[in-house]
Structures are given as structure tokens and as C-alpha cells.
OpenMM code with the backbone's topology and positions (N, CA, C; nanometers):
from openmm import Vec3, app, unit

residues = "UNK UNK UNK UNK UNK UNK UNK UNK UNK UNK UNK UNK UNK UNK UNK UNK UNK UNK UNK UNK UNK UNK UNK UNK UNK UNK UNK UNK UNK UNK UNK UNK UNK UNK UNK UNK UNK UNK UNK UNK UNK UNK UNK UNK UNK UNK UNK UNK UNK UNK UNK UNK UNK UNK UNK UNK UNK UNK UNK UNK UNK UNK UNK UNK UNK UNK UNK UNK UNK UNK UNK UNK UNK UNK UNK UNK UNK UNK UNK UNK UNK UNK UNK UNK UNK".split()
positions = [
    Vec3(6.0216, -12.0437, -1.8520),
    Vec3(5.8852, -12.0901, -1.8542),
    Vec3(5.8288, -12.0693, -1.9939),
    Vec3(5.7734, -12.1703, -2.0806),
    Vec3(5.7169, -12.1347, -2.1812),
    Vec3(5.5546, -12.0965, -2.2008),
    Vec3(5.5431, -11.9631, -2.2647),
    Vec3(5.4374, -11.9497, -2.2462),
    Vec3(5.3692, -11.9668, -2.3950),
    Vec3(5.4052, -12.0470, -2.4607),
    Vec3(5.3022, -12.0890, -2.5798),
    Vec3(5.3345, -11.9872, -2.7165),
    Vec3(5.4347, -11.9012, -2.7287),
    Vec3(5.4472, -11.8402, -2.8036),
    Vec3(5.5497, -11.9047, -2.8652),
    Vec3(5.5536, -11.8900, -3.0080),
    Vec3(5.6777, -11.9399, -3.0695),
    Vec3(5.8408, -11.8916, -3.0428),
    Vec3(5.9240, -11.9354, -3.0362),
    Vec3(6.0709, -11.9250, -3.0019),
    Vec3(6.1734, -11.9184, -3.1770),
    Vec3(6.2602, -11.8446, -3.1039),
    Vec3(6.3316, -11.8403, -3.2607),
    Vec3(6.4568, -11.9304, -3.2189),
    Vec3(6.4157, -11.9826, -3.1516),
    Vec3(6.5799, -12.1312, -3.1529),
    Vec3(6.5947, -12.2221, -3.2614),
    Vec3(6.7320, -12.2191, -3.2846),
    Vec3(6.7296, -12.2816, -3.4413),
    Vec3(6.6651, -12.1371, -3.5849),
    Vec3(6.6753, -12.0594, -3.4984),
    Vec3(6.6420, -11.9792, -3.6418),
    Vec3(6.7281, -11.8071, -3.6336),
    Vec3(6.8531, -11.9460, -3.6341),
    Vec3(6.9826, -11.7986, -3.6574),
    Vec3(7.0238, -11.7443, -3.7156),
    Vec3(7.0949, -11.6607, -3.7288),
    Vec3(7.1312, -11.6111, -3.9045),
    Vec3(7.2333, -11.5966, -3.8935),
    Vec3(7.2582, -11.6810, -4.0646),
    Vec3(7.3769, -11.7039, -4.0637),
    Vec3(7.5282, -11.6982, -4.0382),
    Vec3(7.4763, -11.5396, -4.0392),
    Vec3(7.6525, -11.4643, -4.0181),
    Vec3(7.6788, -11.4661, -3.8481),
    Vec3(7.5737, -11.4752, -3.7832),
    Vec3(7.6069, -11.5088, -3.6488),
    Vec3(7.6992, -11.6351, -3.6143),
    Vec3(7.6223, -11.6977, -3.7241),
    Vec3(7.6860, -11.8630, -3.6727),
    Vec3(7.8137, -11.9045, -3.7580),
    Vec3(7.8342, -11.8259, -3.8337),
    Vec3(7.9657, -11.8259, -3.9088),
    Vec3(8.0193, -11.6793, -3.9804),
    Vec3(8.1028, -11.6596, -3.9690),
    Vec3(8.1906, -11.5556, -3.9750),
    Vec3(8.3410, -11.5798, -4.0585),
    Vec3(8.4062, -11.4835, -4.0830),
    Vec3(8.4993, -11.4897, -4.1227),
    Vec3(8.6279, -11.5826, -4.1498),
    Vec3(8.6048, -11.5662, -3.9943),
    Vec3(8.7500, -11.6547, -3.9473),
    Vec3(8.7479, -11.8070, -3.8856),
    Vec3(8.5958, -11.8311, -3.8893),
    Vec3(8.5217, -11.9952, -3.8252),
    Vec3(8.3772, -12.0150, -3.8218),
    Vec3(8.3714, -12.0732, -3.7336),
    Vec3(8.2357, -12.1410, -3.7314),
    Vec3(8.1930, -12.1566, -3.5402),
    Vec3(8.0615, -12.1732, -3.5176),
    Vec3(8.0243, -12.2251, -3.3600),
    Vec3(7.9580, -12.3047, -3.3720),
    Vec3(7.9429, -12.3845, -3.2798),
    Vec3(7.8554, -12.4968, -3.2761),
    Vec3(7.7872, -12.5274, -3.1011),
    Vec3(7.6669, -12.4826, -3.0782),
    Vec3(7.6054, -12.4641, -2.9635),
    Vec3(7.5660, -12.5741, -2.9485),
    Vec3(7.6176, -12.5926, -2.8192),
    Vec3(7.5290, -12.7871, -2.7362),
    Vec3(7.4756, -12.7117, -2.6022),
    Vec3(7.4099, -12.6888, -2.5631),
    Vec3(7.3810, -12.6479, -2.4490),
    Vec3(7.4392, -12.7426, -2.2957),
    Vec3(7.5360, -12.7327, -2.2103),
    Vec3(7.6052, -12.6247, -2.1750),
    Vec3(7.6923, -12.5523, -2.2328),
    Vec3(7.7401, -12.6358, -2.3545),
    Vec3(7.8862, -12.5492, -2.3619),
    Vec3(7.8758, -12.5299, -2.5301),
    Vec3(7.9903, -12.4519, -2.5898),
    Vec3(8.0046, -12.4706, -2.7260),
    Vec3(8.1387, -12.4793, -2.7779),
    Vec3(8.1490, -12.4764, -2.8843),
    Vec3(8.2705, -12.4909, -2.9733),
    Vec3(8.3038, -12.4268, -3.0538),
    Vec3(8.3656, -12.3612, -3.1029),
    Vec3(8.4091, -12.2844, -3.2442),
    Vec3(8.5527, -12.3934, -3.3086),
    Vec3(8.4815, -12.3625, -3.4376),
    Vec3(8.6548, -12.4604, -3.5224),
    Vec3(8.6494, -12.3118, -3.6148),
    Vec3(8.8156, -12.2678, -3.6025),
    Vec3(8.8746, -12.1575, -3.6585),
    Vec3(8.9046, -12.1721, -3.7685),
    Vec3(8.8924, -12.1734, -3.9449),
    Vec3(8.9394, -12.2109, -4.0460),
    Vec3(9.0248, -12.1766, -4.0962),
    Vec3(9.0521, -12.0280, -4.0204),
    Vec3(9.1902, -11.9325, -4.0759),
    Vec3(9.2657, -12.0117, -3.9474),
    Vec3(9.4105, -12.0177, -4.0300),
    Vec3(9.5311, -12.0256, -3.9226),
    Vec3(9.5707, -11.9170, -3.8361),
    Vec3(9.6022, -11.9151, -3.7088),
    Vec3(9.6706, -11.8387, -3.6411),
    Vec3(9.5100, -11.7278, -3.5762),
    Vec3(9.3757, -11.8071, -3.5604),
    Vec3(9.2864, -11.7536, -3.4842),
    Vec3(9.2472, -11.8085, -3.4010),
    Vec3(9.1931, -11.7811, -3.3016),
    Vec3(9.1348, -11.8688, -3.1789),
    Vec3(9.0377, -11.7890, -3.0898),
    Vec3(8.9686, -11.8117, -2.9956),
    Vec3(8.8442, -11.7668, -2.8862),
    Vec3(8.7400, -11.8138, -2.9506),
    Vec3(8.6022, -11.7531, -2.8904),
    Vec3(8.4984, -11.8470, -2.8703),
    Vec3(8.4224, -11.7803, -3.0575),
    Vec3(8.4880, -11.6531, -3.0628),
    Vec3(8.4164, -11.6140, -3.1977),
    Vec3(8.5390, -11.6159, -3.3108),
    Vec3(8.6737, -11.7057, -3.2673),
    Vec3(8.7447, -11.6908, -3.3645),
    Vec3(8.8421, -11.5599, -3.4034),
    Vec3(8.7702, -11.4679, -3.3153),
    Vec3(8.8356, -11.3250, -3.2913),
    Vec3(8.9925, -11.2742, -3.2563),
    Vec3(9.0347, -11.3543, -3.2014),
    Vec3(9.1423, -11.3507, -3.1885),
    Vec3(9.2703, -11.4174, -3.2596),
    Vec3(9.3822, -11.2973, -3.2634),
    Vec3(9.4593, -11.3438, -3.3272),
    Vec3(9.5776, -11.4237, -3.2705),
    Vec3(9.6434, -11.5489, -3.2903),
    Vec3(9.8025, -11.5346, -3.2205),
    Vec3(9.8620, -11.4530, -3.2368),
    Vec3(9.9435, -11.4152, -3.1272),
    Vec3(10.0906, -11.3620, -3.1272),
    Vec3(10.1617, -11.4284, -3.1114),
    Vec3(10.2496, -11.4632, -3.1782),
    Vec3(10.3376, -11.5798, -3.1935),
    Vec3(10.4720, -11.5096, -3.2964),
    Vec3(10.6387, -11.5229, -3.2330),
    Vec3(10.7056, -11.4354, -3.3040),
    Vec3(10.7949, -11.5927, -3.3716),
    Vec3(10.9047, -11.5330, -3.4482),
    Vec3(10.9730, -11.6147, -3.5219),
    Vec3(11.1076, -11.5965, -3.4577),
    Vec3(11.2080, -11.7006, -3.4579),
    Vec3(11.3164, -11.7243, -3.3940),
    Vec3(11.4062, -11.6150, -3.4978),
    Vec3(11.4519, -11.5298, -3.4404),
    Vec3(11.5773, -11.4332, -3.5125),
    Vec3(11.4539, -11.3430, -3.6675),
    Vec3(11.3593, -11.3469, -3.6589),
    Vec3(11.2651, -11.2611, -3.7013),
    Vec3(11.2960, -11.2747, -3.8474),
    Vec3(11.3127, -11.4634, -3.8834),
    Vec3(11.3386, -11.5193, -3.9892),
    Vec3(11.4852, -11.4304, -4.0381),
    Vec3(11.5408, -11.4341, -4.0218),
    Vec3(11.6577, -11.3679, -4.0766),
    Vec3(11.6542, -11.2484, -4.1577),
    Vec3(11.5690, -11.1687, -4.1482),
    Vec3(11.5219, -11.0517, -4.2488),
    Vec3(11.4677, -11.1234, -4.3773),
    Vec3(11.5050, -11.2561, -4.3884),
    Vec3(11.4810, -11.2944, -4.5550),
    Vec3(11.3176, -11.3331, -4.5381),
    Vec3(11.2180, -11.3656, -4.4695),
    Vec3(11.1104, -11.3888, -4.4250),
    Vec3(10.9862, -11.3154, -4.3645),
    Vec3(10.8924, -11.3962, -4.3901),
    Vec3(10.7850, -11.3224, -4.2800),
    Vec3(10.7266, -11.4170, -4.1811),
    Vec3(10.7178, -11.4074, -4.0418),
    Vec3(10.6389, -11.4827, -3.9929),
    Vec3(10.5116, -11.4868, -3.9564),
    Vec3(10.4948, -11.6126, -3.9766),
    Vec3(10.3575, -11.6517, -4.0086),
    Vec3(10.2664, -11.7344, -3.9174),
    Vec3(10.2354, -11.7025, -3.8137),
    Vec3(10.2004, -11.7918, -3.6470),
    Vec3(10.3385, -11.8971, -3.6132),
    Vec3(10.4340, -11.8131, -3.6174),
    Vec3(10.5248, -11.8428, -3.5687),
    Vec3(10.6141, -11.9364, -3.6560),
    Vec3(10.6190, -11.9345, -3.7754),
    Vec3(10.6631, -12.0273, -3.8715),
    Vec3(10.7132, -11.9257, -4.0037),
    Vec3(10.8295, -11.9320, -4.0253),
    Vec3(10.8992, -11.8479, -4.1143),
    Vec3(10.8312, -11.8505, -4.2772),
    Vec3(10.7706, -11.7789, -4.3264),
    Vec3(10.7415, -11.7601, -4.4687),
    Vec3(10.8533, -11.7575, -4.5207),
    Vec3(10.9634, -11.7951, -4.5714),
    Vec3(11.1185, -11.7356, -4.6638),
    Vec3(11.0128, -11.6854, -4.7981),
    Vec3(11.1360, -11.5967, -4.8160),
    Vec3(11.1139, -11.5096, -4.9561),
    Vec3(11.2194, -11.5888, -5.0692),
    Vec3(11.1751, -11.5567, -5.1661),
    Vec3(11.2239, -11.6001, -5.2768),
    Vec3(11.3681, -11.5866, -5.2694),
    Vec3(11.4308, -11.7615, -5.2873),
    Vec3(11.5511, -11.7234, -5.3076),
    Vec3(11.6266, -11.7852, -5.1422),
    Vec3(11.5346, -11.8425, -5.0483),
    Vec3(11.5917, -11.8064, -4.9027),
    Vec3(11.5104, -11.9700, -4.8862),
    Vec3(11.5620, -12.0545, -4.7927),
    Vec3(11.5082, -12.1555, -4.7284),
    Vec3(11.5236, -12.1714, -4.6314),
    Vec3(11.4985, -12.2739, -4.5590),
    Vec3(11.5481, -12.3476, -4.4201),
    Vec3(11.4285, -12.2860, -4.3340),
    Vec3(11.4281, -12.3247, -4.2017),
    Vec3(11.3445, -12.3144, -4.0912),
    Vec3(11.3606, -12.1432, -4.0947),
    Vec3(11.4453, -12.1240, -4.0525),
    Vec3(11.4973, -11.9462, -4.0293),
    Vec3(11.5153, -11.8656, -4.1642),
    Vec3(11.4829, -11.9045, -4.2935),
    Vec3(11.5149, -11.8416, -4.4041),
    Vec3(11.6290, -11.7917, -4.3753),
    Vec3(11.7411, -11.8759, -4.3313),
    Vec3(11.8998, -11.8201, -4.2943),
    Vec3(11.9966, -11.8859, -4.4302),
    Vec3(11.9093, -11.9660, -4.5209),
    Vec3(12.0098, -12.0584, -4.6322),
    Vec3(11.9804, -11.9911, -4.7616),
    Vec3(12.0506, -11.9085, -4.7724),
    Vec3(12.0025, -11.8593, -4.9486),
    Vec3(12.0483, -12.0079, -5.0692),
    Vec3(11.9574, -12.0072, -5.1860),
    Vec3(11.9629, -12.0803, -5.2328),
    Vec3(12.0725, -12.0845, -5.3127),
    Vec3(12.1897, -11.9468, -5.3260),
    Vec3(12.2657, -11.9268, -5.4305),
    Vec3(12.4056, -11.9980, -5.3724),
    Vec3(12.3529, -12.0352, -5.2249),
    Vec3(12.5340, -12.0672, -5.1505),
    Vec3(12.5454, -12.1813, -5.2105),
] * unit.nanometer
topology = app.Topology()
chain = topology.addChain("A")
for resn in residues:
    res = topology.addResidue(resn, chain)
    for name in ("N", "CA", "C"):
        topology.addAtom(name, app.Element.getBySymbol(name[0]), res)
């Protein structure tokens, strides 16, 4: 019920409405967040994947939401191909 007093809708601050890891976007019923960092997700972006790598990139790697980083020197999907073979 409005009783004639002013409302602070639309007068959010900022870090509420964006954060670290995304952004929200309120429609009344529902909302949205778009995550800008890879490998975050939920309604505040808060969460991280867990997501592992097939053979834990071959030691030559790091994984990275489930996608092998190779280290210098190492390629392929699994960082299983050193570049020197």
C-alpha cells in the first residue's frame, strides 16, 4: 500500500547491483544475473564450478572449468603432447 512517502526503488547502490564476478538485472517477477568471470554462476554470481579435467591434464597443466591450461612447452586437449617430441 503506498502511503505517499517516497520509495528508494531504482536508487541502488552500486555494488549491490554489480559485484565482482557479474551483474543482476531485476524485472519483477524474476531476475537475471550475467557472470563475467568464467567458471561462476547463481543468482549473485557466487558460486564457483567444480568442474575437474580428464587425467588432471597430465601433470603438465592446470584446469581451468574443466579445460586444461598446458604449461609451457605441453599442448593438446590433455597437455599429454610435449612440444619437444
Amino acid at each position: 500500500m503506498y502511503d505517499g512517502r517516497a520509495t528508494t526503488w531504482g536508487n541502488v547502490a552500486y555494488e549491490v547491483v554489480y559485484g565482482a564476478n557479474g551483474w543482476c538485472n531485476a524485472t519483477h517477477p524474476a531476475h537475471s544475473c550475467g557472470c563475467v568471470q568464467d567458471g561462476f554462476w547463481g543468482d549473485l554470481c557466487e558460486k564457483r564450478y567444480e568442474q575437474t579435467c580428464i587425467n588432471q591434464c597430465s601433470g603438465h597443466g592446470e584446469c581451468v572449468v574443466g579445460f586444461c591450461k598446458c604449461h609451457d612447452g605441453w599442448w593438446v586437449t590433455l597437455a599429454d603432447t610435449s612440444a619437444e617430441a
